[in-house]
N, CA, C and O atoms as CSV, one atom per row, in Angstrom:
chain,resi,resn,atom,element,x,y,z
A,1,UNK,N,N,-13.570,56.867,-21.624
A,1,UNK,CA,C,-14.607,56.038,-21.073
A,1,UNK,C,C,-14.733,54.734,-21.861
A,1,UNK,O,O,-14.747,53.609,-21.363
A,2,UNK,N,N,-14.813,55.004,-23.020
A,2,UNK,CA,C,-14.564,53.502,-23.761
A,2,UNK,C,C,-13.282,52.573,-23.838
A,2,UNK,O,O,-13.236,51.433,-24.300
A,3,UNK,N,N,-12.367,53.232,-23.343
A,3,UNK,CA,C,-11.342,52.519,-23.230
A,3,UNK,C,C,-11.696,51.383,-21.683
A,3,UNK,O,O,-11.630,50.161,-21.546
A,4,UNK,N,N,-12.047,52.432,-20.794
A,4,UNK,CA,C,-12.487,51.639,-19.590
A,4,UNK,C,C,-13.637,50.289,-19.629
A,4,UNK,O,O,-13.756,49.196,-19.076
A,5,UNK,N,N,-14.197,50.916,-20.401
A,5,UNK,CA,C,-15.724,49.963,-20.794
A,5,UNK,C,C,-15.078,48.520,-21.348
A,5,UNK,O,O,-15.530,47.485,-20.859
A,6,UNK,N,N,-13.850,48.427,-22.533
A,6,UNK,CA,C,-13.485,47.480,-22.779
A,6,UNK,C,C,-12.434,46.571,-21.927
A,6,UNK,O,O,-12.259,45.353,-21.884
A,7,UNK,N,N,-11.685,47.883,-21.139
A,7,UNK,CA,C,-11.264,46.955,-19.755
A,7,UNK,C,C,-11.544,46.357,-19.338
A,7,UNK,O,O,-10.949,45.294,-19.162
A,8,UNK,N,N,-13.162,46.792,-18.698
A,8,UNK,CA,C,-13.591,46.094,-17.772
A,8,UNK,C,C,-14.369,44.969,-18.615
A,8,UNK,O,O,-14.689,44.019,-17.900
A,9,UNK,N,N,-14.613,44.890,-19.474
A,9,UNK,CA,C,-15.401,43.869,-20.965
A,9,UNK,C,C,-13.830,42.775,-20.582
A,9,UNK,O,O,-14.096,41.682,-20.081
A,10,UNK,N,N,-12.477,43.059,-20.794
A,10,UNK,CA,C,-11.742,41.971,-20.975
A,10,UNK,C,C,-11.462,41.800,-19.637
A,10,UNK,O,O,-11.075,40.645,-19.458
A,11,UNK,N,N,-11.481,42.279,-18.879
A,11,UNK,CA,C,-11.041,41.850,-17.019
A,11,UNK,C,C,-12.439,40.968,-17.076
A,11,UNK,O,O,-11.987,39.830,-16.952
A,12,UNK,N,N,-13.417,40.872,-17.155
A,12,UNK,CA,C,-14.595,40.126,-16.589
A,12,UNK,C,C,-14.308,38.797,-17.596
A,12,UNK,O,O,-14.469,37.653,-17.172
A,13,UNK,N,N,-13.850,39.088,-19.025
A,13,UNK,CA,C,-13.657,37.686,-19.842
A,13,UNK,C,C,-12.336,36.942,-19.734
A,13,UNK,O,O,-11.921,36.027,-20.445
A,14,UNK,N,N,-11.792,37.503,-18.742
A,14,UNK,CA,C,-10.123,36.808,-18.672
A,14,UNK,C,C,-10.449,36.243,-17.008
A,14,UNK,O,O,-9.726,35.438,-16.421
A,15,UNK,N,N,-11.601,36.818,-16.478
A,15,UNK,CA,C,-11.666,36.149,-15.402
A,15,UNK,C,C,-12.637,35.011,-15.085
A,15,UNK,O,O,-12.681,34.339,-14.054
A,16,UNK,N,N,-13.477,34.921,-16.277
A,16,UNK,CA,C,-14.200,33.673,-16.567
A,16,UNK,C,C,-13.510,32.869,-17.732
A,16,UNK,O,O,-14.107,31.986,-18.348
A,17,UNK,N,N,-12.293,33.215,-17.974
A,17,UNK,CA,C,-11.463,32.528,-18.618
A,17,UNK,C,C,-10.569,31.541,-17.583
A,17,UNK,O,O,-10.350,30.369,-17.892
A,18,UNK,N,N,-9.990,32.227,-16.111
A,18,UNK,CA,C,-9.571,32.006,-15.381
A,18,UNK,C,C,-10.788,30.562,-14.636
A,18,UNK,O,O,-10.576,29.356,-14.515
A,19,UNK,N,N,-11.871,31.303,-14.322
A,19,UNK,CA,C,-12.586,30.405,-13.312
A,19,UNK,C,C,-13.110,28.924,-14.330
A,19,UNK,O,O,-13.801,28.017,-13.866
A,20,UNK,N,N,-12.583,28.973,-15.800
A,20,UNK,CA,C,-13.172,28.035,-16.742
A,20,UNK,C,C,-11.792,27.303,-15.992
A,20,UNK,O,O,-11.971,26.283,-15.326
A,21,UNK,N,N,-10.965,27.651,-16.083
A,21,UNK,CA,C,-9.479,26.681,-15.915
A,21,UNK,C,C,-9.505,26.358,-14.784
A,21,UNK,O,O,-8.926,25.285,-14.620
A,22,UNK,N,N,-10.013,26.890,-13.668
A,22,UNK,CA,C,-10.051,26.898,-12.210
A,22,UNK,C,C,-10.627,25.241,-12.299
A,22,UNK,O,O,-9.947,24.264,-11.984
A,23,UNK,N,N,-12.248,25.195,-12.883
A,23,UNK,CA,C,-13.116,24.117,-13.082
A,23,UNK,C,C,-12.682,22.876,-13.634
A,23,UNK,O,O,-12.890,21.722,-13.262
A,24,UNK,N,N,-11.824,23.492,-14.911
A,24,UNK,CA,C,-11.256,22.493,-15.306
A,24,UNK,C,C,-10.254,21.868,-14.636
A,24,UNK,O,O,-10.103,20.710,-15.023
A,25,UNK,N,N,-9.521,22.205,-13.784
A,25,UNK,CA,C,-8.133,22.003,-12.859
A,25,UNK,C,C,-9.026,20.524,-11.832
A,25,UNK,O,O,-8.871,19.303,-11.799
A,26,UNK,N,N,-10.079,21.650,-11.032
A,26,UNK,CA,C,-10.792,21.006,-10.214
A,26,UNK,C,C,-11.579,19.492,-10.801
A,26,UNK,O,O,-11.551,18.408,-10.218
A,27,UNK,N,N,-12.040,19.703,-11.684
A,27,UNK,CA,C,-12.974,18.550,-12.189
A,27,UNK,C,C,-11.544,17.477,-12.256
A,27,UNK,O,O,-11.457,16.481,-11.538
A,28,UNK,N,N,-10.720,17.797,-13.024
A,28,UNK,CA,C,-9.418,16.647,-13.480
A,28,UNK,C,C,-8.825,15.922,-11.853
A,28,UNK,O,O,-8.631,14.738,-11.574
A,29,UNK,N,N,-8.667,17.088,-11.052
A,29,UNK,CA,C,-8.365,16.600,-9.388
A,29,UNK,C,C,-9.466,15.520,-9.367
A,29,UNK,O,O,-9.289,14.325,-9.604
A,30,UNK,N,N,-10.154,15.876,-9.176
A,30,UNK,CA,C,-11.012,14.874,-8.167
A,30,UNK,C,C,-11.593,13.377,-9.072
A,30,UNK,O,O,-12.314,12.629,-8.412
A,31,UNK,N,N,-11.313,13.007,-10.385
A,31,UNK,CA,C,-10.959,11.864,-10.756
A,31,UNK,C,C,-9.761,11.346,-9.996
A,31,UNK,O,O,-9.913,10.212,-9.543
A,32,UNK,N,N,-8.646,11.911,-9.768
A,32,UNK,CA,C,-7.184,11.814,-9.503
A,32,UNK,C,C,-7.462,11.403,-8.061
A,32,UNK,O,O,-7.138,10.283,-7.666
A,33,UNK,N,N,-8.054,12.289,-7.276
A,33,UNK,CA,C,-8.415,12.111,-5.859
A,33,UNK,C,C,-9.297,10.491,-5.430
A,33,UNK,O,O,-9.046,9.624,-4.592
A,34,UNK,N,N,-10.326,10.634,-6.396
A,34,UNK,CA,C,-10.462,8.931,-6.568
A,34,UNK,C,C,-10.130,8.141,-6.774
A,34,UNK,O,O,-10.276,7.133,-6.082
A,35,UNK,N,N,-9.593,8.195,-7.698
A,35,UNK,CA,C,-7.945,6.947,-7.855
A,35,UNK,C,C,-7.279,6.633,-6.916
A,35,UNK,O,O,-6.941,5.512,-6.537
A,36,UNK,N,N,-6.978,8.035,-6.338
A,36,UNK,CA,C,-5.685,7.771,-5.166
A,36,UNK,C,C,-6.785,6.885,-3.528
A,36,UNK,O,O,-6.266,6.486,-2.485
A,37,UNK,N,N,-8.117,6.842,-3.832
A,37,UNK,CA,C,-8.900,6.326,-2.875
A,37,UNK,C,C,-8.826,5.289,-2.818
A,37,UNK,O,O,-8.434,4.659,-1.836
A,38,UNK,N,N,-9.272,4.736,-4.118
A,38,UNK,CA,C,-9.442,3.249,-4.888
A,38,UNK,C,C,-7.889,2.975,-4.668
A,38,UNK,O,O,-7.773,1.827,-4.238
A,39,UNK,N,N,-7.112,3.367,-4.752
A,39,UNK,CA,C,-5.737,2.623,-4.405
A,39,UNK,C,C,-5.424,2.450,-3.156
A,39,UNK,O,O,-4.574,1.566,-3.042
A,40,UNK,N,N,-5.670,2.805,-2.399
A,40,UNK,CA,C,-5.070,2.452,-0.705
A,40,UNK,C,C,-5.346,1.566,-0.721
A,40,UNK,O,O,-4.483,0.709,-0.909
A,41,UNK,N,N,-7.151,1.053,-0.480
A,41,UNK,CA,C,-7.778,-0.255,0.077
A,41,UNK,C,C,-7.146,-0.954,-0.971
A,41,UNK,O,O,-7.423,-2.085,-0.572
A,42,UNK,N,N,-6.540,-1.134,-1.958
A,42,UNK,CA,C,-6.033,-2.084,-2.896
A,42,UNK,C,C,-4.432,-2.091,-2.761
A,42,UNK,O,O,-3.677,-2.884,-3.323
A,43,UNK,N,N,-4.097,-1.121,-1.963
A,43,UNK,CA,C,-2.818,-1.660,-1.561
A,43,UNK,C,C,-2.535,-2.288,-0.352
A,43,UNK,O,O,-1.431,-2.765,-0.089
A,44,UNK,N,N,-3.489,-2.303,0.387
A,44,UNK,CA,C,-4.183,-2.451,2.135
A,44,UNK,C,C,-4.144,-4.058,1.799
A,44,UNK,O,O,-3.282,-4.850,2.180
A,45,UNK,N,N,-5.427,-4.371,0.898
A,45,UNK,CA,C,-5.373,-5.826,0.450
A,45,UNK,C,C,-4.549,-6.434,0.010
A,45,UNK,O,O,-4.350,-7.567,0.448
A,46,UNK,N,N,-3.552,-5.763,-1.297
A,46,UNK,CA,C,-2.455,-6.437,-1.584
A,46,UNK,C,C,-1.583,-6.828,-0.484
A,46,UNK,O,O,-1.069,-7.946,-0.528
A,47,UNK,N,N,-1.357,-6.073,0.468
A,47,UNK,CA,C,-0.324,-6.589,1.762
A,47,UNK,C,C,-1.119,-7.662,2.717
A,47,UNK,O,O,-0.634,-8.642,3.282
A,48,UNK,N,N,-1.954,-7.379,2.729
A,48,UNK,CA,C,-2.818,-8.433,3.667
A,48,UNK,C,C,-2.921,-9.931,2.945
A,48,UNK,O,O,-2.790,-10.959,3.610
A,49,UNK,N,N,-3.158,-9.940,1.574
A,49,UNK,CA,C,-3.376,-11.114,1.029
A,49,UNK,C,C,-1.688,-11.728,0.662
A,49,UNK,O,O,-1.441,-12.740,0.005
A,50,UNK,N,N,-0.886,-10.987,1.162
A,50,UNK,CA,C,0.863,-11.159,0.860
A,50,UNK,C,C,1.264,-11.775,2.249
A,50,UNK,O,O,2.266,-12.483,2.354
A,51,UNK,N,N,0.394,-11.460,3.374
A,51,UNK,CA,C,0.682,-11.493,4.769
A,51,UNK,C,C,0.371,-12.911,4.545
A,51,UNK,O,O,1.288,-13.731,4.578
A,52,UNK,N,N,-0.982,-13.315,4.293
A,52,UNK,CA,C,-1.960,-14.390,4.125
A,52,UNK,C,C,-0.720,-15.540,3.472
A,52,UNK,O,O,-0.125,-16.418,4.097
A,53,UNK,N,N,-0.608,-15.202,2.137
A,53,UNK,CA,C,0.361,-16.250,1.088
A,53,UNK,C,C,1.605,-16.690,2.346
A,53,UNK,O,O,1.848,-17.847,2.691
A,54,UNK,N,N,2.315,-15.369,2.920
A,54,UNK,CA,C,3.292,-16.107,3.816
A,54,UNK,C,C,3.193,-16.973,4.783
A,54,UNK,O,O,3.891,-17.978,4.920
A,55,UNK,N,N,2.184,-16.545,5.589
A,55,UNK,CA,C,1.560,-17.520,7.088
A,55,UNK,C,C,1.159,-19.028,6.034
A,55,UNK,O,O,1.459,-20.193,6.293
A,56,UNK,N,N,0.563,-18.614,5.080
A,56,UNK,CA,C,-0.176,-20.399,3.919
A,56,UNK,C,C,1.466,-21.110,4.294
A,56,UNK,O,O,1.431,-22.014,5.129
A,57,UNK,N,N,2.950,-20.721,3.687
A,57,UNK,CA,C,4.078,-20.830,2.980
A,57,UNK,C,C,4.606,-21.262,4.045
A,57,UNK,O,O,5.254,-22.308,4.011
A,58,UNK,N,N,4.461,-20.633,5.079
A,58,UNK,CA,C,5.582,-21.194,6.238
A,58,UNK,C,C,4.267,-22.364,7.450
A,58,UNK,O,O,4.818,-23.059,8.304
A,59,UNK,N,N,3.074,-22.402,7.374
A,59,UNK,CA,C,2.682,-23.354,7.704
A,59,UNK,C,C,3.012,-24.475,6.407
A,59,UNK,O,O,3.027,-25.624,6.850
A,60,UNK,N,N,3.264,-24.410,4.994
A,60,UNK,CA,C,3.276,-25.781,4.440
A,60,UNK,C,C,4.735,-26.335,4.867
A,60,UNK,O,O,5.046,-27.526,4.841
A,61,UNK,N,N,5.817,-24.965,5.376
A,61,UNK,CA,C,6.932,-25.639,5.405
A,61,UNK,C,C,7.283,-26.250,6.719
A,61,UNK,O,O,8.171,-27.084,6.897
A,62,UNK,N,N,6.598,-25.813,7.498
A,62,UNK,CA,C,6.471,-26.873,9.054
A,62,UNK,C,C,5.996,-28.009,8.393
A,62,UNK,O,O,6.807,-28.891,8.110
A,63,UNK,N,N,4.819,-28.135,8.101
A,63,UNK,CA,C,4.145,-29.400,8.068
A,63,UNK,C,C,4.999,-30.345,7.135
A,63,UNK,O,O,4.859,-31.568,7.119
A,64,UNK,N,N,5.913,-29.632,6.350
A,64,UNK,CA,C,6.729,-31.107,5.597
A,64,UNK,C,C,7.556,-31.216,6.258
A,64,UNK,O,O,8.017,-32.354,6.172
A,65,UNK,N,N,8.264,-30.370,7.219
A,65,UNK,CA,C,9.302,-30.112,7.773
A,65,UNK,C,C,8.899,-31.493,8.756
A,65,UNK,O,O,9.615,-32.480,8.585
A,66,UNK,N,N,7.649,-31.609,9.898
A,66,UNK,CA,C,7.231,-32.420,10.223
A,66,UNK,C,C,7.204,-33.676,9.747
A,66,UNK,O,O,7.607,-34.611,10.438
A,67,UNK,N,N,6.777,-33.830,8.644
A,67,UNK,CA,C,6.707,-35.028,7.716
A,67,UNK,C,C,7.918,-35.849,7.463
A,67,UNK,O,O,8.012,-37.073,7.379
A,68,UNK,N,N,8.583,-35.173,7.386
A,68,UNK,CA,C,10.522,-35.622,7.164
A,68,UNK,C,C,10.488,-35.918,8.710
A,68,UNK,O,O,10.719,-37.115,8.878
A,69,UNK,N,N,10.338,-35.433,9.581
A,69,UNK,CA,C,10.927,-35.888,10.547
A,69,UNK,C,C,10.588,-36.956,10.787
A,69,UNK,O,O,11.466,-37.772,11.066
A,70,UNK,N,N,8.756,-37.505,10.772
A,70,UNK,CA,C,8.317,-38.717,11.358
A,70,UNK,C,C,8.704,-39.751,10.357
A,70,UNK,O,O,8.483,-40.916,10.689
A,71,UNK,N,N,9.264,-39.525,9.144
A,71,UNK,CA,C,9.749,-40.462,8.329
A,71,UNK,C,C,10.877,-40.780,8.514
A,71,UNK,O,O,11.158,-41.938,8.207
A,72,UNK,N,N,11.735,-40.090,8.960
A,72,UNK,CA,C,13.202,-40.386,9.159
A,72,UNK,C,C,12.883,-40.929,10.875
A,72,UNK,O,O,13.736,-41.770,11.162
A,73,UNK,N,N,12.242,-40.764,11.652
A,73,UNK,CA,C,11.676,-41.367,13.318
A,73,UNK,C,C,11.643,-43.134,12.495
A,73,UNK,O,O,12.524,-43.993,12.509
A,74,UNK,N,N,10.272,-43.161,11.848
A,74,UNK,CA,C,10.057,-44.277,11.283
A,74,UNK,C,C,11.141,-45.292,10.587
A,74,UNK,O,O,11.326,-46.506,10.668
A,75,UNK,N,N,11.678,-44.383,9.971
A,75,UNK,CA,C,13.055,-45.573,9.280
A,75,UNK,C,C,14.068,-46.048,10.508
A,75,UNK,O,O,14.445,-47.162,10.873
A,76,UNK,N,N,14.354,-44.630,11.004
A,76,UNK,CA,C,15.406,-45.380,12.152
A,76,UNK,C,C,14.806,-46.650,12.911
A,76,UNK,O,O,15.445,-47.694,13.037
A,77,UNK,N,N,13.250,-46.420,13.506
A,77,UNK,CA,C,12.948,-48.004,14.146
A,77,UNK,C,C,12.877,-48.939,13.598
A,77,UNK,O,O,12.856,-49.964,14.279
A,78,UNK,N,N,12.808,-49.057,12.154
A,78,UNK,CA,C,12.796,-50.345,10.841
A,78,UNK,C,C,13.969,-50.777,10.767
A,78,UNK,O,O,14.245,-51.876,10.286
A,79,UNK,N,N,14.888,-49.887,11.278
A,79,UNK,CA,C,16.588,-49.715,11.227
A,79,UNK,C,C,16.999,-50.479,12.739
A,79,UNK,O,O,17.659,-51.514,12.836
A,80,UNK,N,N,16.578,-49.891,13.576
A,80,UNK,CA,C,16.787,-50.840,15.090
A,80,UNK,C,C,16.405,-52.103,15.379
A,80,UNK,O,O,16.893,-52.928,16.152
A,81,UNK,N,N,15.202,-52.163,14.454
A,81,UNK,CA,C,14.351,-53.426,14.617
A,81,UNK,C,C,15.079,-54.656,13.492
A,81,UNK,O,O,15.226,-55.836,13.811
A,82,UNK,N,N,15.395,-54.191,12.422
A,82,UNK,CA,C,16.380,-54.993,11.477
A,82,UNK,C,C,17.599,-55.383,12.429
A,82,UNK,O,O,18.029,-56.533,12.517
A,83,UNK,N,N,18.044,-54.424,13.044
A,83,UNK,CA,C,19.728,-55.130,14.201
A,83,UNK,C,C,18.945,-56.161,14.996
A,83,UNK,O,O,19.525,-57.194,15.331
A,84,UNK,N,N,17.955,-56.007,15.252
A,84,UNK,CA,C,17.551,-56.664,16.696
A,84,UNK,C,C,16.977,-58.203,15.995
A,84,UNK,O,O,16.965,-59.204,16.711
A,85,UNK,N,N,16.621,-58.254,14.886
A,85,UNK,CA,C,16.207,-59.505,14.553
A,85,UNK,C,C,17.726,-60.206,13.818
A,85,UNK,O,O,18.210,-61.318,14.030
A,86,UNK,N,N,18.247,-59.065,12.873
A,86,UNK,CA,C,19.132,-60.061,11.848
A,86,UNK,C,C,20.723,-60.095,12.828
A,86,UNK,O,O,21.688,-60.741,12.417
Protein backbone atom coordinates (compact mmCIF):
# COMPACT_ATOMS: atom_id res chain seq x y z
CA UNK A 1 0.00 0.00 0.00
CA UNK A 2 2.77 2.40 0.51
CA UNK A 3 4.39 1.64 -2.39
CA UNK A 4 1.09 2.67 -4.21
CA UNK A 5 0.63 5.80 -2.04
CA UNK A 6 4.06 7.02 -3.41
CA UNK A 7 3.04 6.15 -6.95
CA UNK A 8 0.37 7.88 -6.97
CA UNK A 9 2.42 10.95 -4.78
CA UNK A 10 4.95 10.82 -8.04
CA UNK A 11 2.24 10.26 -10.96
CA UNK A 12 0.32 13.46 -9.59
CA UNK A 13 4.01 15.38 -9.30
CA UNK A 14 5.29 14.33 -12.75
CA UNK A 15 2.00 15.39 -13.98
CA UNK A 16 2.09 18.87 -12.65
CA UNK A 17 5.53 18.69 -13.73
CA UNK A 18 4.16 17.96 -17.18
CA UNK A 19 1.22 20.66 -17.12
CA UNK A 20 4.18 23.28 -15.67
CA UNK A 21 5.93 22.59 -19.22
CA UNK A 22 2.62 22.38 -20.99
CA UNK A 23 2.27 26.37 -19.61
CA UNK A 24 5.46 27.05 -20.21
CA UNK A 25 5.40 25.75 -23.99
CA UNK A 26 2.06 27.70 -24.25
CA UNK A 27 2.99 31.06 -22.65
CA UNK A 28 6.47 31.08 -25.06
CA UNK A 29 3.84 30.28 -28.27
CA UNK A 30 1.80 32.98 -27.99
CA UNK A 31 4.61 35.77 -27.75
CA UNK A 32 5.75 33.87 -31.05
CA UNK A 33 2.11 33.92 -32.31
CA UNK A 34 2.29 37.74 -31.89
CA UNK A 35 5.20 38.34 -33.65
CA UNK A 36 4.15 36.30 -36.43
CA UNK A 37 0.88 38.95 -36.30
CA UNK A 38 2.91 42.05 -36.04
CA UNK A 39 4.77 40.74 -39.08
CA UNK A 40 2.26 40.27 -41.84
CA UNK A 41 0.77 43.88 -41.68
CA UNK A 42 4.55 44.85 -41.83
CA UNK A 43 5.20 42.81 -44.60
CA UNK A 44 1.70 43.87 -46.27
CA UNK A 45 3.18 47.52 -45.91
CA UNK A 46 6.58 46.78 -46.89
CA UNK A 47 5.16 45.61 -50.41
CA UNK A 48 2.70 48.27 -50.69
CA UNK A 49 5.13 51.09 -49.88
CA UNK A 50 7.65 49.07 -52.62
CA UNK A 51 4.54 49.13 -55.02
CA UNK A 52 4.27 52.99 -54.11
CA UNK A 53 8.43 53.72 -54.62
CA UNK A 54 7.88 51.95 -58.17
CA UNK A 55 4.66 53.76 -59.61
CA UNK A 56 6.89 57.36 -57.77
CA UNK A 57 10.13 55.73 -60.23
CA UNK A 58 8.49 55.05 -63.37
CA UNK A 59 6.22 58.23 -63.25
CA UNK A 60 9.73 60.31 -62.72
CA UNK A 61 10.98 58.32 -65.68
CA UNK A 62 8.14 59.33 -68.12
CA UNK A 63 8.22 62.74 -67.06
CA UNK A 64 12.05 63.16 -68.02
CA UNK A 65 11.53 60.86 -70.63
CA UNK A 66 8.99 63.68 -71.73
CA UNK A 67 11.31 66.41 -70.98
CA UNK A 68 14.03 65.10 -73.45
CA UNK A 69 11.65 64.86 -75.89
CA UNK A 70 10.23 68.53 -75.86
CA UNK A 71 13.85 69.59 -75.73
CA UNK A 72 15.12 67.77 -78.51
CA UNK A 73 11.21 69.04 -80.43
CA UNK A 74 12.61 72.52 -79.37
CA UNK A 75 16.20 72.34 -80.72
CA UNK A 76 15.20 70.79 -83.95
CA UNK A 77 12.88 74.11 -84.65
CA UNK A 78 15.97 76.49 -83.55
CA UNK A 79 17.65 74.06 -86.05
CA UNK A 80 14.98 74.63 -89.01
CA UNK A 81 14.61 78.10 -88.21
CA UNK A 82 18.61 78.73 -88.34
CA UNK A 83 18.37 76.99 -92.28
CA UNK A 84 15.55 79.19 -93.01
CA UNK A 85 17.18 82.48 -92.03
CA UNK A 86 21.10 81.75 -92.59
Amino acid sequence: MLGQVARGGAGRAAGEVQRGRLQALQAGALPRRLLRREQRPLARAQAVQQHVHECLRAERVQAVHEASMQLHAALDAFARLGRHLG
